[in-house]
VMD Tcl script that draws the C-alpha trace (Angstrom):
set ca {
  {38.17 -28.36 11.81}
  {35.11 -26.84 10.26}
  {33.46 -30.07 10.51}
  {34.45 -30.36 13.92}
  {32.61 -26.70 14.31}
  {30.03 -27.49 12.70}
  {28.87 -30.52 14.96}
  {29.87 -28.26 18.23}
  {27.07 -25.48 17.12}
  {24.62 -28.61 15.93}
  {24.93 -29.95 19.69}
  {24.53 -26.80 21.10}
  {21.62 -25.91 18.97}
  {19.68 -29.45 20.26}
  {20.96 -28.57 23.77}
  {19.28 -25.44 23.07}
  {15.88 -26.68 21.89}
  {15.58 -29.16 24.86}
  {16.33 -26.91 27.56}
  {13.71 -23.99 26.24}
  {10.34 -25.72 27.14}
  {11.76 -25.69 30.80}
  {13.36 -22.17 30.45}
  {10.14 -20.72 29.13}
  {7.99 -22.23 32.54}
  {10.82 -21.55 34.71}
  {10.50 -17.44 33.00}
  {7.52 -17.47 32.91}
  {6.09 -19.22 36.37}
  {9.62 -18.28 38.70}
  {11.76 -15.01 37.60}
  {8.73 -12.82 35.87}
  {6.48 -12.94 38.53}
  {9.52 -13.07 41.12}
  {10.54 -9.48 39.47}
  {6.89 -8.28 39.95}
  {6.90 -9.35 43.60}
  {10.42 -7.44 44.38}
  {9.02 -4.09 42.66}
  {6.26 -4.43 44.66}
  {8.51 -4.38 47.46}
  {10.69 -1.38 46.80}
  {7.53 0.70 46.59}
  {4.84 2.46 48.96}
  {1.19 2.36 48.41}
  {1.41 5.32 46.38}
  {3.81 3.58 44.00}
  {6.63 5.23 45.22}
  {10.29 3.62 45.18}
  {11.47 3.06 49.28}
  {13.44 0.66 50.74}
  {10.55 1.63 53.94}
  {9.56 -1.89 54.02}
  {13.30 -3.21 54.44}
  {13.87 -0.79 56.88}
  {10.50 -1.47 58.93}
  {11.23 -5.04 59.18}
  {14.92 -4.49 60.34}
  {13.60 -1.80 62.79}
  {10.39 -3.39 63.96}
  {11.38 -6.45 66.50}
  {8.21 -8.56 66.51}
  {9.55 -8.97 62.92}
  {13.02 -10.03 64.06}
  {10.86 -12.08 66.32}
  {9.03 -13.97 63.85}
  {12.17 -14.70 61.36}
  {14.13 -15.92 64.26}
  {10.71 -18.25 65.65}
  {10.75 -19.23 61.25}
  {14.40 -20.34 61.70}
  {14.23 -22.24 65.29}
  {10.73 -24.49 63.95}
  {12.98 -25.37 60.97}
  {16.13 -26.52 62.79}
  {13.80 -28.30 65.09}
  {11.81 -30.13 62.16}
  {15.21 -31.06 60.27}
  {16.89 -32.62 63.30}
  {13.75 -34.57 64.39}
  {13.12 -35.53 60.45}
  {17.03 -36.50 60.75}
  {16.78 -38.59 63.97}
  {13.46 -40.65 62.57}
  {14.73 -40.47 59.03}
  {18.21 -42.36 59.32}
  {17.49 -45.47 61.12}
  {14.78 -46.09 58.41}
  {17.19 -45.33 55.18}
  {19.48 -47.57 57.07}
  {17.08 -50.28 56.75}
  {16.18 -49.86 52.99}
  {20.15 -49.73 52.28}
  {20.68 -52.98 54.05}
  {16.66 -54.75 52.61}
  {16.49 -55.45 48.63}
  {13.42 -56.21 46.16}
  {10.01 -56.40 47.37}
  {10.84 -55.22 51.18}
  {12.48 -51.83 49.78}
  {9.37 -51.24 47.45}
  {6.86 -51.84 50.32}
  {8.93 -49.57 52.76}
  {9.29 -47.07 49.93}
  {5.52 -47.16 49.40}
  {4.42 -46.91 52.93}
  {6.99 -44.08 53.22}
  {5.85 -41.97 50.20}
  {1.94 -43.54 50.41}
  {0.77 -40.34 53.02}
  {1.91 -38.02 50.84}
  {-0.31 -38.65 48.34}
  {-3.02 -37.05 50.41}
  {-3.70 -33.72 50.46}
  {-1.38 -31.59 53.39}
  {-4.43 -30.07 54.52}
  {-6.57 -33.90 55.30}
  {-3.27 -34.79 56.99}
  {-2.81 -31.49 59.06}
  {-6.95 -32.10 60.28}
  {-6.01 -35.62 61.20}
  {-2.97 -34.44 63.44}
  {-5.80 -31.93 64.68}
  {-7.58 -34.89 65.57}
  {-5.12 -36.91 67.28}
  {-3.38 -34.40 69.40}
  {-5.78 -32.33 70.62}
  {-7.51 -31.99 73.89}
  {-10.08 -34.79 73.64}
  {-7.40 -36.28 70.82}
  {-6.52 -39.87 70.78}
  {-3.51 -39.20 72.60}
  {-4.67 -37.31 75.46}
  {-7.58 -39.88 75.47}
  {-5.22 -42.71 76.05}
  {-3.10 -41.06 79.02}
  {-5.76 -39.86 80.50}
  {-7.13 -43.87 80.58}
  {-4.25 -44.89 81.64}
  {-3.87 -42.55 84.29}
  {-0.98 -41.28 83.66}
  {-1.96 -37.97 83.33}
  {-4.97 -35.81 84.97}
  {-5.49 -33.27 82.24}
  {-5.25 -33.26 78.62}
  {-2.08 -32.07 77.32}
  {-1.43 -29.17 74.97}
  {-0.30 -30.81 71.67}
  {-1.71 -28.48 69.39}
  {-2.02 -24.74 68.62}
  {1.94 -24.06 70.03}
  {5.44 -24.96 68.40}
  {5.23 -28.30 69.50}
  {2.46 -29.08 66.73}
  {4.29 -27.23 64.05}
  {6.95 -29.22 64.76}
  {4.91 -32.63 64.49}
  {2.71 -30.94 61.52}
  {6.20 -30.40 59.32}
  {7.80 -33.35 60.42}
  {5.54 -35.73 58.84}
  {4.96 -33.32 55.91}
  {9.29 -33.63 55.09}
  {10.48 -36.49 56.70}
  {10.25 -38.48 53.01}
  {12.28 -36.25 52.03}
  {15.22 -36.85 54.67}
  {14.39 -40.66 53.98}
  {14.77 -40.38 50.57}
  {17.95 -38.53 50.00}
  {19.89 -39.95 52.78}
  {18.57 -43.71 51.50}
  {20.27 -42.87 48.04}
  {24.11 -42.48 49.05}
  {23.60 -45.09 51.63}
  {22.72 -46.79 48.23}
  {26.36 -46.32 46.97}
  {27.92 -47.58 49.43}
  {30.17 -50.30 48.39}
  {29.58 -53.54 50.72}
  {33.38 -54.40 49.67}
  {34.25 -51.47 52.64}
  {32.46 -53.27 55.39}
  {34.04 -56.49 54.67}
  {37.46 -54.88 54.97}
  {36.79 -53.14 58.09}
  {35.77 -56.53 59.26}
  {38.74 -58.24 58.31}
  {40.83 -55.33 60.19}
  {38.86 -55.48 63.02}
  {36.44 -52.99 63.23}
  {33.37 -53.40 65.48}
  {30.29 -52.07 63.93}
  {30.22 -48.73 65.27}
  {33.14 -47.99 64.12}
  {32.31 -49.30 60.56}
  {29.38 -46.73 61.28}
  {31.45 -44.09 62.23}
  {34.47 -44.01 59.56}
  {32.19 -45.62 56.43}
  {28.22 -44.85 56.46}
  {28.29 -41.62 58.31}
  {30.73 -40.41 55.98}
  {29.94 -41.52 52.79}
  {26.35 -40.53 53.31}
  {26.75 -37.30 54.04}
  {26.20 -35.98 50.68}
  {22.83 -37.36 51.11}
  {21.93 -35.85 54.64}
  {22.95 -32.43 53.51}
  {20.72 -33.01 50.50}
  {17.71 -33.86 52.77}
  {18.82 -30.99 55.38}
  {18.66 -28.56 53.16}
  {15.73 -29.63 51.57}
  {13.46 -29.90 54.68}
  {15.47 -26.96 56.11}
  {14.07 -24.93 52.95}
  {10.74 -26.13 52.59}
  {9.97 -25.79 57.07}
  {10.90 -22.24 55.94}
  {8.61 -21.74 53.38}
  {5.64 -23.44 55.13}
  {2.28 -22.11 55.31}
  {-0.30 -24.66 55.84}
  {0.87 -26.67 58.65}
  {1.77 -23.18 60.69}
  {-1.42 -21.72 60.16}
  {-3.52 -24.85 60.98}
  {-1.40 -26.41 63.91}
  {-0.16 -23.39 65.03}
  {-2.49 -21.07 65.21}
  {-2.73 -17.65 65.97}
  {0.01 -18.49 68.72}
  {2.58 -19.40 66.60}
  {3.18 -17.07 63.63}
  {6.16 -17.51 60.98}
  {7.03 -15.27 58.30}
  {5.24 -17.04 55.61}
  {2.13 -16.54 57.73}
  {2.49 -13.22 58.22}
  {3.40 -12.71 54.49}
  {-0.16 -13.99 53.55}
  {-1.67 -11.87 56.29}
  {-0.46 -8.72 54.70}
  {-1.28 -8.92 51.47}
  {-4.61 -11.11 51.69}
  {-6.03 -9.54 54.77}
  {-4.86 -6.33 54.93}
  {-4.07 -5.83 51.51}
  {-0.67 -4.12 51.79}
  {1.10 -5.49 49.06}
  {4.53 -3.56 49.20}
  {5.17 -5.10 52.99}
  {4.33 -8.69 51.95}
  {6.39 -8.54 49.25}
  {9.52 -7.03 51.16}
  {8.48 -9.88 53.67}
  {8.72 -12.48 51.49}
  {11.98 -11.55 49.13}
  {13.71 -11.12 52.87}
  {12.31 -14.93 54.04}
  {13.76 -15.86 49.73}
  {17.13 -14.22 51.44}
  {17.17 -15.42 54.94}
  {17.15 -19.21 53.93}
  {19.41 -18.98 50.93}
  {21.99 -17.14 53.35}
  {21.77 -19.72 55.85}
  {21.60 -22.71 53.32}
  {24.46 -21.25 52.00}
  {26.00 -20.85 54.74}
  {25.61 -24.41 56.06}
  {27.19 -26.14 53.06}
  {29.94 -24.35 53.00}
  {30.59 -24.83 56.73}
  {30.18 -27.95 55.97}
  {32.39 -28.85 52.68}
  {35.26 -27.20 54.18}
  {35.55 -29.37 57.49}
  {36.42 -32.46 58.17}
  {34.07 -34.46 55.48}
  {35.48 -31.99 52.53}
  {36.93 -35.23 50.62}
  {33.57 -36.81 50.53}
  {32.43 -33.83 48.60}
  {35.12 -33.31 46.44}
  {35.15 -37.21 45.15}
}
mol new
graphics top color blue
foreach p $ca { graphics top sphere $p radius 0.5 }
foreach p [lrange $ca 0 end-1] q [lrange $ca 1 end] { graphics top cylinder $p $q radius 0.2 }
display resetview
């Protein structure tokens, strides 16, 4: 027994050691300076503690406004990321050795440019004398340049190809699991394609598309770069205006309470998603 004890404590010691390194960064880069950020928040510019900065957000609507314009970019961004993002996982799951690594690498390649060089070469593309236009108007199948850029539409391209690895990604890896075995049965008992679709790779990778949901759900939210160069002054999201507050006009306390009620807002409805989603129809595939 005492040896027994004695081993338990020894593990737990080593478990110990070789979870602080990570422990001290994540205290030291994440919950410290997040602690510093929410004081900042529950105080006035005279260091006072309010909740006035809460209460002007809730009370304010161009506020309300610009969490609920946050929110709809996001849901746009992960259902386009989803559309382009599934047919391509789809094709890694069913291509093996060098064909996987090559689709891999062209998928993850852009990414290892900076977000900025990319944003300037959408910039480039879609706007008014952009390749795009440039071609329609050739064509003539338009008469006047159309506006890509500078409106939701070009957030919406701008975080799409900033997240849509990480849809391809994540929804590629259970569609990795997949047995091959189940297709082979559904075969044998008659089951046309679609429906092999329907009852075995939709559901068994569904682990994987709420993994990349919430993931590009999370970081649309958080955005800054792409919103503030493809969007604008036209198009302004809470992590936008965040910036604006306490860069520009230095009020600290309101930037702060802006950006601990963004933190909130997309945990909620993260949150809120899984569960409505673990507790439906697809629960099983969760539980397994």
């Amino acid at each position: 027994m005492a040896s027994s004890t004695a081993k338990s404590q020894g593990s737990l010691r080593t478990a110990l050691l070789l979870l602080a390194p990570g422990l001290i960064v994540l205290l030291g880069a994440f919950l410290i300076p997040m602690l510093y950020i929410f004081l900042q928040s529950v105080q006035d510019e005279q260091q006072r503690l309010t909740l006035h900065n809460y209460a002007l957000f809730v009370q304010d609507p161009y506020y309300l406004q610009v969490l609920w314009r946050t929110i709809r970019l996001s849901v746009y961004t992960v259902i386009v990321t989803l559309v382009l993002a599934y047919p391509v996982a789809m094709f890694m799951a069913k291509t093996t050795g060098k064909l996987r690594g090559i689709v891999t690498f062209l998928i993850i390649s852009p990414h290892l440019i900076s977000v900025v060089i990319r944003n300037f070469g959408w910039v480039v593309i879609l706007g008014e004398k952009g390749w795009i236009n440039a071609t329609l108007i050739k064509l003539g199948l338009i008469d006047k340049p159309l506006r890509l850029l500078y409106n939701e539409l070009g957030v919406v391209i701008g975080l799409t190809d900033s997240f849509v690895v990480y849809m391809v990604l994540s929804i590629a890896t259970s569609l990795y699991a997949i047995d091959a075995s189940l297709y082979k049965a559904a075969g044998i008992l008659g089951a046309s394609r679609l429906k092999s679709f329907l009852t075995i790779t939709l559901p068994l990778s569904l682990p994987g598309m709420i993994a990349g949901i919430t993931l590009v759900f999370s970081l649309s939210m958080s955005a800054f770069v792409t919103p503030a160069l493809m969007g604008g002054t036209s198009v302004k999201v809470l992590p936008v205006i965040a910036y604006e507050k306490i860069m520009a006009t230095l009020n600290w306390p309101l930037g702060a309470a802006l950006s601990f009620l963004l933190l909130a807002s997309t945990y909620a409805l993260v949150a809120l998603f899984t569960r409505i989603i673990e507790t439906k129809r697809y629960k099983e595939v969760f539980s397994s």
